[in-house]
Biopython code that builds the backbone (N, CA, C, O; Angstrom):
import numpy as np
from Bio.PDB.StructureBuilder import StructureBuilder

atoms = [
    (1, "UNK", "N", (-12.496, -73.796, -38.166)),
    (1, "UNK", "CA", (-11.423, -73.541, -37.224)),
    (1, "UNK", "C", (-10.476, -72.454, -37.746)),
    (1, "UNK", "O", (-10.033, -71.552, -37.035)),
    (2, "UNK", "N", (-10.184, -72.628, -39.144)),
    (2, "UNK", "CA", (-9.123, -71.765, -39.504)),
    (2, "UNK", "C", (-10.089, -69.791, -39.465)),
    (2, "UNK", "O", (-9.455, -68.737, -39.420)),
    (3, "UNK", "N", (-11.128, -69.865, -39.488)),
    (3, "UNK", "CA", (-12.066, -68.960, -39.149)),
    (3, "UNK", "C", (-11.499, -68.325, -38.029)),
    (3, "UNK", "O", (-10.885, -67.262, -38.121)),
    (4, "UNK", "N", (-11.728, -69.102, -36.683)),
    (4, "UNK", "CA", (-11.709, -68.383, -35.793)),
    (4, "UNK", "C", (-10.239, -68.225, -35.696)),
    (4, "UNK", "O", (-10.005, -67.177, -35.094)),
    (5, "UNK", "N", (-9.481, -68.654, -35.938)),
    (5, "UNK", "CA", (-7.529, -68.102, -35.780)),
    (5, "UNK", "C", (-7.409, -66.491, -36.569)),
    (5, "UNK", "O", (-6.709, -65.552, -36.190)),
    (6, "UNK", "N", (-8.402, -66.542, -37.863)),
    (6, "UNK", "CA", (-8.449, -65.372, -38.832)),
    (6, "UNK", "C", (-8.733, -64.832, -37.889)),
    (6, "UNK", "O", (-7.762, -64.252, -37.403)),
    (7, "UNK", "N", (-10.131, -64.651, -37.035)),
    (7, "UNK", "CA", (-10.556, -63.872, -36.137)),
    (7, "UNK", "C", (-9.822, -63.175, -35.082)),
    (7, "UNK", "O", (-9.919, -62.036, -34.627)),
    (8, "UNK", "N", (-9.077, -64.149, -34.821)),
    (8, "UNK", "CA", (-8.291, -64.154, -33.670)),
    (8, "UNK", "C", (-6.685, -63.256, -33.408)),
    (8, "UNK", "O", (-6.060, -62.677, -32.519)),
    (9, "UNK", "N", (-6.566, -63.697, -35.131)),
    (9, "UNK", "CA", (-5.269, -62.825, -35.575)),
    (9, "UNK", "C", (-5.668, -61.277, -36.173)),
    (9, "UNK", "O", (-4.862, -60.383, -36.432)),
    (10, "UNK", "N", (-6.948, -61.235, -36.295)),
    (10, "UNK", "CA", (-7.648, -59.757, -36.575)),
    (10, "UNK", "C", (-7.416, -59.141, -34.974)),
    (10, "UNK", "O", (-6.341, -58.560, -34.829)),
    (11, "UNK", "N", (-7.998, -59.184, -34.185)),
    (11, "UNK", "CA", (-7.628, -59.043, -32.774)),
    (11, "UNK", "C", (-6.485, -58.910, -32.327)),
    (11, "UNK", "O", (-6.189, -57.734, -32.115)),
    (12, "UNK", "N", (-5.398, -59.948, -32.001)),
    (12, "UNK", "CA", (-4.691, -59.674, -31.926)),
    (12, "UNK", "C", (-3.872, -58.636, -32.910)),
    (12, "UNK", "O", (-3.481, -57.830, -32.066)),
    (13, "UNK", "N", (-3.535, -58.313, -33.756)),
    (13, "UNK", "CA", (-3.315, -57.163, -34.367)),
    (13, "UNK", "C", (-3.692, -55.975, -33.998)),
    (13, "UNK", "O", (-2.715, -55.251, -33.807)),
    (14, "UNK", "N", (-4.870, -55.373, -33.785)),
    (14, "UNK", "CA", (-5.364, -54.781, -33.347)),
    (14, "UNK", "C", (-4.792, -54.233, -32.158)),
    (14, "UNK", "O", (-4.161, -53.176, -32.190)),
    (15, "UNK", "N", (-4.987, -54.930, -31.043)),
    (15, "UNK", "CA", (-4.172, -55.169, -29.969)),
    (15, "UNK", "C", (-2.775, -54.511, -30.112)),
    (15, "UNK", "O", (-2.390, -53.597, -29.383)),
    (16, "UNK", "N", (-2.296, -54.874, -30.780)),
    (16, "UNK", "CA", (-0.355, -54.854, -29.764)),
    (16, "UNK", "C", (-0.628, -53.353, -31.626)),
    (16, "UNK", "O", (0.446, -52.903, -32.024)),
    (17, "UNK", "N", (-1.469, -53.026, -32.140)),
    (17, "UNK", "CA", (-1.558, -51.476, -32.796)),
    (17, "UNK", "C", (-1.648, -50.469, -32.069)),
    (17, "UNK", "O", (-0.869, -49.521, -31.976)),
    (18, "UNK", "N", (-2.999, -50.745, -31.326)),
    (18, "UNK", "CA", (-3.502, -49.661, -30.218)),
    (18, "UNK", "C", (-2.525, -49.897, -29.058)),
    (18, "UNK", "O", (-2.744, -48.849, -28.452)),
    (19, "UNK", "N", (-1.636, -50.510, -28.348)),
    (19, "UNK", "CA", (-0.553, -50.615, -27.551)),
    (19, "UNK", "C", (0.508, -49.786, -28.173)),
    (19, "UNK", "O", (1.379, -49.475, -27.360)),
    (20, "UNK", "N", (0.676, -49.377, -29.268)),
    (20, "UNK", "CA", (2.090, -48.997, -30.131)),
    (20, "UNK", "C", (1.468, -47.745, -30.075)),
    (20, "UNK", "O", (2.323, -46.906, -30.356)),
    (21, "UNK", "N", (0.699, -47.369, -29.913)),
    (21, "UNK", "CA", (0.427, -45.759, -29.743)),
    (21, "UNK", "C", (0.341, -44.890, -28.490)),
    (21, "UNK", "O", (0.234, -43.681, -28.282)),
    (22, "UNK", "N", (0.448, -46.184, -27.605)),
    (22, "UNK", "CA", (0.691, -45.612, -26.397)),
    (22, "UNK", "C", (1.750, -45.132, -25.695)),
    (22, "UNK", "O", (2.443, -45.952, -25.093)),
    (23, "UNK", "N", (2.025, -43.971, -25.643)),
    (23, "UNK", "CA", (3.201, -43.540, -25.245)),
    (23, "UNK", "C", (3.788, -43.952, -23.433)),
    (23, "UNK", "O", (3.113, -44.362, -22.489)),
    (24, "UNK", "N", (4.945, -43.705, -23.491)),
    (24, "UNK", "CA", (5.179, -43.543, -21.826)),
    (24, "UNK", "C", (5.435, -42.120, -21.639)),
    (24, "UNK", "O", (5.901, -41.208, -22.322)),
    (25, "UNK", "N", (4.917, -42.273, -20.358)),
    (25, "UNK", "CA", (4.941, -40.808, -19.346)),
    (25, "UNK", "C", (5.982, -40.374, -19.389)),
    (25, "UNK", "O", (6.927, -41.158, -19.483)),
    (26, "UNK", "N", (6.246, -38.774, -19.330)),
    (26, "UNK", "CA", (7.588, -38.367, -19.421)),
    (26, "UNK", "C", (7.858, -38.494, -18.049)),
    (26, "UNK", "O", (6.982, -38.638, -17.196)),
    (27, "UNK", "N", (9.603, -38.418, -17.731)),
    (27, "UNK", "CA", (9.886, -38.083, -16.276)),
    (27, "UNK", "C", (10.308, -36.910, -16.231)),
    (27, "UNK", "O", (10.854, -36.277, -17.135)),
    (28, "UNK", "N", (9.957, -36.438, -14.696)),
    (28, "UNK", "CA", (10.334, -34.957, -14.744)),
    (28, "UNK", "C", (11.214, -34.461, -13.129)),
    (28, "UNK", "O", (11.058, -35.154, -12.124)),
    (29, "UNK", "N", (11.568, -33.960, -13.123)),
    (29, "UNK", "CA", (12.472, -33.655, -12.252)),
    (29, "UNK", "C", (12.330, -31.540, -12.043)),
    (29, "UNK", "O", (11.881, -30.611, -12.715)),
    (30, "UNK", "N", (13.179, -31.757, -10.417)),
    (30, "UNK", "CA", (13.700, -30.451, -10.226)),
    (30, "UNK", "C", (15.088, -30.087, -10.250)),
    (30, "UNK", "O", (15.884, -30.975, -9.943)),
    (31, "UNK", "N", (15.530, -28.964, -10.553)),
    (31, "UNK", "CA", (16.990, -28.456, -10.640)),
    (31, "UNK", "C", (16.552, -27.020, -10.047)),
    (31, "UNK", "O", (15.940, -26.047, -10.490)),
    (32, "UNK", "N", (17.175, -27.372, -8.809)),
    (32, "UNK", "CA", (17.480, -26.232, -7.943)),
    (32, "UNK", "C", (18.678, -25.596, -8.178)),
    (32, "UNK", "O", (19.685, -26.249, -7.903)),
    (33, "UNK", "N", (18.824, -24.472, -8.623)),
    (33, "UNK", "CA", (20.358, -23.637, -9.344)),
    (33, "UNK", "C", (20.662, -22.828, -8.299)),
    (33, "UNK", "O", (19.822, -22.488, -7.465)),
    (34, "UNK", "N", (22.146, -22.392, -8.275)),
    (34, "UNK", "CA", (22.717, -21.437, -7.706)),
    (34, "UNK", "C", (23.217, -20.534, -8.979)),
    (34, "UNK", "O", (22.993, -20.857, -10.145)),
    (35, "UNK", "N", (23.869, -19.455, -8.617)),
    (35, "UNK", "CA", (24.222, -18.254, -9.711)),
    (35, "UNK", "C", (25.010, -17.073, -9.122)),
    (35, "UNK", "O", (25.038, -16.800, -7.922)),
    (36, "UNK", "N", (25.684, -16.364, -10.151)),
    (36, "UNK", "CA", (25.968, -15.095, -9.144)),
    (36, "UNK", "C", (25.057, -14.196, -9.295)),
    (36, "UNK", "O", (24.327, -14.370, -10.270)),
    (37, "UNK", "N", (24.791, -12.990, -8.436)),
    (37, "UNK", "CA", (23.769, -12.512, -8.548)),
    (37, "UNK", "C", (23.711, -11.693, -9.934)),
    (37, "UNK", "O", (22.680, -11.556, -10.593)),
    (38, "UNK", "N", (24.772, -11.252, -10.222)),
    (38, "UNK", "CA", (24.033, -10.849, -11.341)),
    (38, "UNK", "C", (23.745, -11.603, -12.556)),
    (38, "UNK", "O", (22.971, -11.118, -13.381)),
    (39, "UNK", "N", (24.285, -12.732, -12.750)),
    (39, "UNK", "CA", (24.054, -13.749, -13.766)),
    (39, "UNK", "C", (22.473, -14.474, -14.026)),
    (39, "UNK", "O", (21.914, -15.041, -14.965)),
    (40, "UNK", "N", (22.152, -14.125, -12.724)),
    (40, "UNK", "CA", (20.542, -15.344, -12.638)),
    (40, "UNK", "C", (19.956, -14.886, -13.564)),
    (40, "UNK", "O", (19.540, -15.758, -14.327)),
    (41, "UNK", "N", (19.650, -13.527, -13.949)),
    (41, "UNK", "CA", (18.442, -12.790, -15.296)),
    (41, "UNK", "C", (19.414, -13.830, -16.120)),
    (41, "UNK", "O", (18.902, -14.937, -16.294)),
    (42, "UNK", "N", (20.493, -13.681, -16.557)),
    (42, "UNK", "CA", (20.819, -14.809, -17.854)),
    (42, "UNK", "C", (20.824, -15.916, -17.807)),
    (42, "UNK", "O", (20.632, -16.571, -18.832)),
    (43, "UNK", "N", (21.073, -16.582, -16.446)),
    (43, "UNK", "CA", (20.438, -18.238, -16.423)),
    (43, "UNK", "C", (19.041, -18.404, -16.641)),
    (43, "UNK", "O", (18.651, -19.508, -17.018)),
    (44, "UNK", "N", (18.267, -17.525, -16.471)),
    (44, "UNK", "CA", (16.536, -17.936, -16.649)),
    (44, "UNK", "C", (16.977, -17.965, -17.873)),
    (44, "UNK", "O", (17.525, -19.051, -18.060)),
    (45, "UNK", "N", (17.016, -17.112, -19.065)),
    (45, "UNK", "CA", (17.053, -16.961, -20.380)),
    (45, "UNK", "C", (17.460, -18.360, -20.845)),
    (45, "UNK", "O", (16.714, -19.213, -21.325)),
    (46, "UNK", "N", (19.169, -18.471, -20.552)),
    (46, "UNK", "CA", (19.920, -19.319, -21.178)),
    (46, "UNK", "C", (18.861, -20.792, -20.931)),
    (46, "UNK", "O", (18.651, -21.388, -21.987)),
    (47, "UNK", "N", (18.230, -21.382, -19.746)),
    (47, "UNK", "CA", (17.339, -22.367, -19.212)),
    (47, "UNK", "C", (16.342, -22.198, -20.065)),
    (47, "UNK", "O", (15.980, -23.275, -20.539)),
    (48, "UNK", "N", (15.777, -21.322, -20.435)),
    (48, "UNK", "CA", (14.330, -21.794, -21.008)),
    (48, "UNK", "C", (14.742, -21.741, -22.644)),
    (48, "UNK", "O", (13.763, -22.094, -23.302)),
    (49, "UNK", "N", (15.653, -21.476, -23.315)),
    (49, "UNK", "CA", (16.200, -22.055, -24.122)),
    (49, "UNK", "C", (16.314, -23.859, -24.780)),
    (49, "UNK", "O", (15.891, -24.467, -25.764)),
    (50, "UNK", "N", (17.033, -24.132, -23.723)),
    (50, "UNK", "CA", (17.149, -25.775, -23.559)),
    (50, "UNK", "C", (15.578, -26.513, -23.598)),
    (50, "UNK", "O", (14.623, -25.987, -23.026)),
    (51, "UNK", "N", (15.461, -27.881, -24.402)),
    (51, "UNK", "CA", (14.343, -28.091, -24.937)),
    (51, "UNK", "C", (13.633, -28.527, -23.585)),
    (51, "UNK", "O", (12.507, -28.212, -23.199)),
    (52, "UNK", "N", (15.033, -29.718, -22.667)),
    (52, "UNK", "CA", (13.832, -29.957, -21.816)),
    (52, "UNK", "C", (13.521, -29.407, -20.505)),
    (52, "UNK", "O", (13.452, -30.058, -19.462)),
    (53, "UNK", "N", (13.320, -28.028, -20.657)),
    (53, "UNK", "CA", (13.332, -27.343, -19.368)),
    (53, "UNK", "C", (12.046, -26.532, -19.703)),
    (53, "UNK", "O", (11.892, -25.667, -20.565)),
    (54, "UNK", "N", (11.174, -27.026, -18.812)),
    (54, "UNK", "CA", (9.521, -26.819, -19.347)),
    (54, "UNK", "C", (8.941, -25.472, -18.241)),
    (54, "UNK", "O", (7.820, -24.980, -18.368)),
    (55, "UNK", "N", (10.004, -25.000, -17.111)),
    (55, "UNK", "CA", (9.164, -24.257, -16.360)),
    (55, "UNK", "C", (10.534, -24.097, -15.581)),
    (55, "UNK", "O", (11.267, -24.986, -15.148)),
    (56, "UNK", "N", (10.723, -22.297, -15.500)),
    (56, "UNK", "CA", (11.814, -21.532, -14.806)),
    (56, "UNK", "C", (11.329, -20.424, -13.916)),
    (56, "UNK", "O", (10.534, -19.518, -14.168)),
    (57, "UNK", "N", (12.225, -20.802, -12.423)),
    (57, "UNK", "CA", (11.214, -19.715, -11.748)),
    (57, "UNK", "C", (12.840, -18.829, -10.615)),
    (57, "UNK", "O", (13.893, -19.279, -10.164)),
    (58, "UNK", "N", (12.257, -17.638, -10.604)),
    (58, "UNK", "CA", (13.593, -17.138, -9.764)),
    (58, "UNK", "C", (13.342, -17.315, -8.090)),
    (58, "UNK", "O", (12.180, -17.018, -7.810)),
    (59, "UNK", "N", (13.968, -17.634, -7.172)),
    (59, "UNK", "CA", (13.598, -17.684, -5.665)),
    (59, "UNK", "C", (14.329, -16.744, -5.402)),
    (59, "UNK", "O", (14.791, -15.885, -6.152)),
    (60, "UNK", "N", (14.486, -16.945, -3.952)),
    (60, "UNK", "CA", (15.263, -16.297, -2.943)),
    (60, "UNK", "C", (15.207, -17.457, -1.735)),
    (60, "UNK", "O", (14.165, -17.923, -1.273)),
    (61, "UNK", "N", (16.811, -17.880, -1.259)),
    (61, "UNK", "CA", (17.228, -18.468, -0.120)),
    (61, "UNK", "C", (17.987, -19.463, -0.279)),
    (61, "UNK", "O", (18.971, -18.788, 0.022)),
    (62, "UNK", "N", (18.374, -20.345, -0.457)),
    (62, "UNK", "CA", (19.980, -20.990, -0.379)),
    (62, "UNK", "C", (19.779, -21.152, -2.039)),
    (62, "UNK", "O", (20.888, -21.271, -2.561)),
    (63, "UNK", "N", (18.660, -21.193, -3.046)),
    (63, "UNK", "CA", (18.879, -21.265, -4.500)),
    (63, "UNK", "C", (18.646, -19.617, -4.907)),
    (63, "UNK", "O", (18.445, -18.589, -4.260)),
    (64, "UNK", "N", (18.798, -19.987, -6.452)),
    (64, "UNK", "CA", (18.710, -18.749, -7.025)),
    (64, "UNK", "C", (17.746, -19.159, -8.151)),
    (64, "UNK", "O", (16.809, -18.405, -8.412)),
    (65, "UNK", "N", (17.895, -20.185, -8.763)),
    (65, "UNK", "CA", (16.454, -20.451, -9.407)),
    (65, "UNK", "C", (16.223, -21.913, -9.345)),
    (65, "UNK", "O", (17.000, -22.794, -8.975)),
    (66, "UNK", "N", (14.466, -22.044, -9.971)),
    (66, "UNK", "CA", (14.386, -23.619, -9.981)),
    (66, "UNK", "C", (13.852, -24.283, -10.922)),
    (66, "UNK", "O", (12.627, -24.194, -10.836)),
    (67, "UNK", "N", (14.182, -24.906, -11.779)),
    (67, "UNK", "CA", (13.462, -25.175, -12.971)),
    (67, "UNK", "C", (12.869, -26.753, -12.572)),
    (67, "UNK", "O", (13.029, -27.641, -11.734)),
    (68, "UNK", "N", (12.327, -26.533, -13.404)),
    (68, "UNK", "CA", (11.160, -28.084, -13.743)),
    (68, "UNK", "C", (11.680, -28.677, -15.195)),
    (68, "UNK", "O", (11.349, -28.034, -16.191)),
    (69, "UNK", "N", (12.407, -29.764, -15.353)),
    (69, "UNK", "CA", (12.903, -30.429, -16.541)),
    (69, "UNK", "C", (11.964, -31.549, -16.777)),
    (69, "UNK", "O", (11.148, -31.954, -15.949)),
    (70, "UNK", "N", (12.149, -32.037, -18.017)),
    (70, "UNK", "CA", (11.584, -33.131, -18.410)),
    (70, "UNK", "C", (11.920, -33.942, -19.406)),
    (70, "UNK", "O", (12.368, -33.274, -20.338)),
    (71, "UNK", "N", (11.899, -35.604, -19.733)),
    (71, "UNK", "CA", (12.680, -36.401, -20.449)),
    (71, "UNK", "C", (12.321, -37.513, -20.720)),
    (71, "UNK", "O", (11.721, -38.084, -19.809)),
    (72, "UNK", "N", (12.478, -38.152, -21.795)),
    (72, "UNK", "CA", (11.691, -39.692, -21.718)),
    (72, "UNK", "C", (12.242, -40.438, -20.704)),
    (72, "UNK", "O", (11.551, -41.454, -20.616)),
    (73, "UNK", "N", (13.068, -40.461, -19.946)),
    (73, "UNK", "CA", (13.503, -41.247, -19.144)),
    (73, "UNK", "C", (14.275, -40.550, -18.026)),
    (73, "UNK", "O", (14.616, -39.368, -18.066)),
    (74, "UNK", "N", (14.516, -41.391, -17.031)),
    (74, "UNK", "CA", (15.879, -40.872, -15.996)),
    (74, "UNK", "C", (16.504, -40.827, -16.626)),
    (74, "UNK", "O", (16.550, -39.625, -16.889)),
    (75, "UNK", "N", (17.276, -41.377, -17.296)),
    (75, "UNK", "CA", (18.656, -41.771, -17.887)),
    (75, "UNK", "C", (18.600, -40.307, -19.089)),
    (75, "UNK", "O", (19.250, -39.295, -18.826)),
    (76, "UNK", "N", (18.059, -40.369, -19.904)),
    (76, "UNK", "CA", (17.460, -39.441, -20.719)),
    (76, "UNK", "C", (17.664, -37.840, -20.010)),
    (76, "UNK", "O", (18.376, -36.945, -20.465)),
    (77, "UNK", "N", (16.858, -37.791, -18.834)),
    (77, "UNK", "CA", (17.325, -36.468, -17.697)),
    (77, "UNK", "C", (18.703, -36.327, -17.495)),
    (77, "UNK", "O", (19.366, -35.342, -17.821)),
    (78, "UNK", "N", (19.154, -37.444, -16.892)),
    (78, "UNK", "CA", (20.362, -37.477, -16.324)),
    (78, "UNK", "C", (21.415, -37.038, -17.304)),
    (78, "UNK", "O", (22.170, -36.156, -16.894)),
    (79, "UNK", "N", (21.614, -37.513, -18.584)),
    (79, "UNK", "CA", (22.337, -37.502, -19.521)),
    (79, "UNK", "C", (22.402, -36.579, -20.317)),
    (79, "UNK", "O", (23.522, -36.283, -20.733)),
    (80, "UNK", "N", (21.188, -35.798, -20.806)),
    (80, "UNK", "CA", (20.778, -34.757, -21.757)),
    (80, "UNK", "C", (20.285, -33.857, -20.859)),
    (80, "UNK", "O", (21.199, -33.115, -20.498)),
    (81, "UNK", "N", (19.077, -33.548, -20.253)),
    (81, "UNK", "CA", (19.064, -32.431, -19.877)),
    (81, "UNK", "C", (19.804, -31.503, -18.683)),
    (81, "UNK", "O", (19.947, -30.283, -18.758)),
    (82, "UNK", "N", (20.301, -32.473, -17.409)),
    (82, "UNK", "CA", (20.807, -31.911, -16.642)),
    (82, "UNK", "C", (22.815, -31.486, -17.178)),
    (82, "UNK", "O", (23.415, -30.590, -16.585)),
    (83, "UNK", "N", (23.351, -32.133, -18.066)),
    (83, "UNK", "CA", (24.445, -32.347, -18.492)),
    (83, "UNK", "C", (24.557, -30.639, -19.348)),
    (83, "UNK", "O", (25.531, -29.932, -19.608)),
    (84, "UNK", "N", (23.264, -30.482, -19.557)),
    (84, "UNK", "CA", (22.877, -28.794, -20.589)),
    (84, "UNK", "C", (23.125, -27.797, -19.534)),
    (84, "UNK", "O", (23.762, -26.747, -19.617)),
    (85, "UNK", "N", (22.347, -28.447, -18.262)),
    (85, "UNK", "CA", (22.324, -27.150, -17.765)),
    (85, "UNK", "C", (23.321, -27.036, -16.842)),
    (85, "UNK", "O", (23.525, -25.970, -16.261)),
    (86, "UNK", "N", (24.255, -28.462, -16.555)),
    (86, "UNK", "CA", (25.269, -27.880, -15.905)),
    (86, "UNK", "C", (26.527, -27.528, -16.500)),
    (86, "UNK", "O", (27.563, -27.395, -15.848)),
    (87, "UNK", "N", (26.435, -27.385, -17.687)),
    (87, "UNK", "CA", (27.323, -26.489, -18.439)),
    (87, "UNK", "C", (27.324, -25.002, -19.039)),
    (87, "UNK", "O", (28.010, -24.555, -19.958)),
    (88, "UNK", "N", (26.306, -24.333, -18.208)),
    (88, "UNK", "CA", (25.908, -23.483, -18.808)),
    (88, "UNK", "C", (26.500, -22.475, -17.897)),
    (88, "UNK", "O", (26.177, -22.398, -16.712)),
    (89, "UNK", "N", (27.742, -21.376, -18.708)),
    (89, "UNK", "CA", (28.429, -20.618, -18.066)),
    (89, "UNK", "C", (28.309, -19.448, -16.598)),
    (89, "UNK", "O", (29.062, -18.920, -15.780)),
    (90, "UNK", "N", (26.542, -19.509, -17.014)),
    (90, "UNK", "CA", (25.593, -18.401, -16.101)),
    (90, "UNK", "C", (25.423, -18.886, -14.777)),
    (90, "UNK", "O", (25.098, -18.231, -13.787)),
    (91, "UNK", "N", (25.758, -20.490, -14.884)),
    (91, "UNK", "CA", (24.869, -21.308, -13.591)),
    (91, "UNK", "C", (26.677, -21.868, -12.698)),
    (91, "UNK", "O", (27.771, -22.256, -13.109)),
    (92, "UNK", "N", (26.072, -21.600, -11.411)),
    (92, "UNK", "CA", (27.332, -22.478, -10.424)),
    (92, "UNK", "C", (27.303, -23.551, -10.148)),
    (92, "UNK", "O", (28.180, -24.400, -10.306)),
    (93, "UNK", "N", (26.040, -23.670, -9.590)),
    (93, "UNK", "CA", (25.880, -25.181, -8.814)),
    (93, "UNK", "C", (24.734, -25.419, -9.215)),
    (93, "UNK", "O", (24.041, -24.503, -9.657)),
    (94, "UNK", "N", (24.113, -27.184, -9.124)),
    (94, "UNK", "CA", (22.680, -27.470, -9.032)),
    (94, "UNK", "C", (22.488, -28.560, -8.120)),
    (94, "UNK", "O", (23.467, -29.112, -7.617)),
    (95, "UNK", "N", (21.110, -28.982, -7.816)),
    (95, "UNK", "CA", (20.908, -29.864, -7.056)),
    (95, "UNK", "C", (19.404, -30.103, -7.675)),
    (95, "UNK", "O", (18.416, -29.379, -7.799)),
    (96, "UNK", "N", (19.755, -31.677, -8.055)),
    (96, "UNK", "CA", (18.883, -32.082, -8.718)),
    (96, "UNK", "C", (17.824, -33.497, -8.146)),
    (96, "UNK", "O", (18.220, -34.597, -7.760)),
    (97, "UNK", "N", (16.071, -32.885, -8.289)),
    (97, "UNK", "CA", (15.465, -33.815, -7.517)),
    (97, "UNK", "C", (14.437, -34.727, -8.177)),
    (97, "UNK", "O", (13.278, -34.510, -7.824)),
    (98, "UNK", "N", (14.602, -35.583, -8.954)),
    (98, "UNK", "CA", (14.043, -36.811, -9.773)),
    (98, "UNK", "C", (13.283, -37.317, -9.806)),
    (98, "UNK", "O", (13.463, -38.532, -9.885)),
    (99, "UNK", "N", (11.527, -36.687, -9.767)),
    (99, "UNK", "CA", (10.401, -37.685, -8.996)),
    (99, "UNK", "C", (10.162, -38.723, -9.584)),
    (99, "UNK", "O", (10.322, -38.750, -10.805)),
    (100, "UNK", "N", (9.770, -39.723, -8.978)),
    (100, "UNK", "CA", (9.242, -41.025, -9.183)),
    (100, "UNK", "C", (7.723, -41.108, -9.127)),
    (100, "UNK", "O", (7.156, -42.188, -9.291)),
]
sb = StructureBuilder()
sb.init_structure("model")
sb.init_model(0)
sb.init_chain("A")
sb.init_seg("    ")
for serial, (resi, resn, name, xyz) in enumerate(atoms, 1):
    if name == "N":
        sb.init_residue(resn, " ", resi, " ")
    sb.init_atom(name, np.array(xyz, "f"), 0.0, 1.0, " ", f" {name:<3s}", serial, name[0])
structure = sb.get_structure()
């Protein structure tokens, strides 16, 4: 009997090891920016700077650019990365969209 518990506690170990390496998915979000016009060339710059801003693109029509952020968490987004970029002297406004 005490055999199979050895066995059993080999396994389980195992188990909740290969679980501990499993990461969670990052979350990622959009930040739609406004700018003045001549500032946007330095908001792309100043944006792809910041760690979690994985993809910066310039538009044309009620934004001026739109980045793609990313974070271990909402809270994580919410707190750290969008808090970066709305302090960043180059940028006016944002509007930020959180996928689930």
């Amino acid at each position: 009997m005490a055999s199979i518990f050895a066995d059993l506690g080999v396994h389980i170990s195992a188990i909740s090891s290969e679980s501990e390496k499993v990461q969670r998915p990052k979350r990622n979000a959009f930040v739609f920016i406004t700018t003045d016009p001549e500032s946007s060339k330095v908001a792309v710059e100043d944006l792809r700077k910041l760690e979690g801003v994985k993809e910066v693109y310039l538009s044309h029509g009620a934004y001026d650019i739109i980045a793609k952020v990313s974070g271990e968490s909402l809270d994580h987004l919410r707190e750290s990365v969008i808090k970066q970029i709305k302090n960043l002297s180059s940028i006016n406004s944002t509007l930020t969209l959180m996928l689930v």
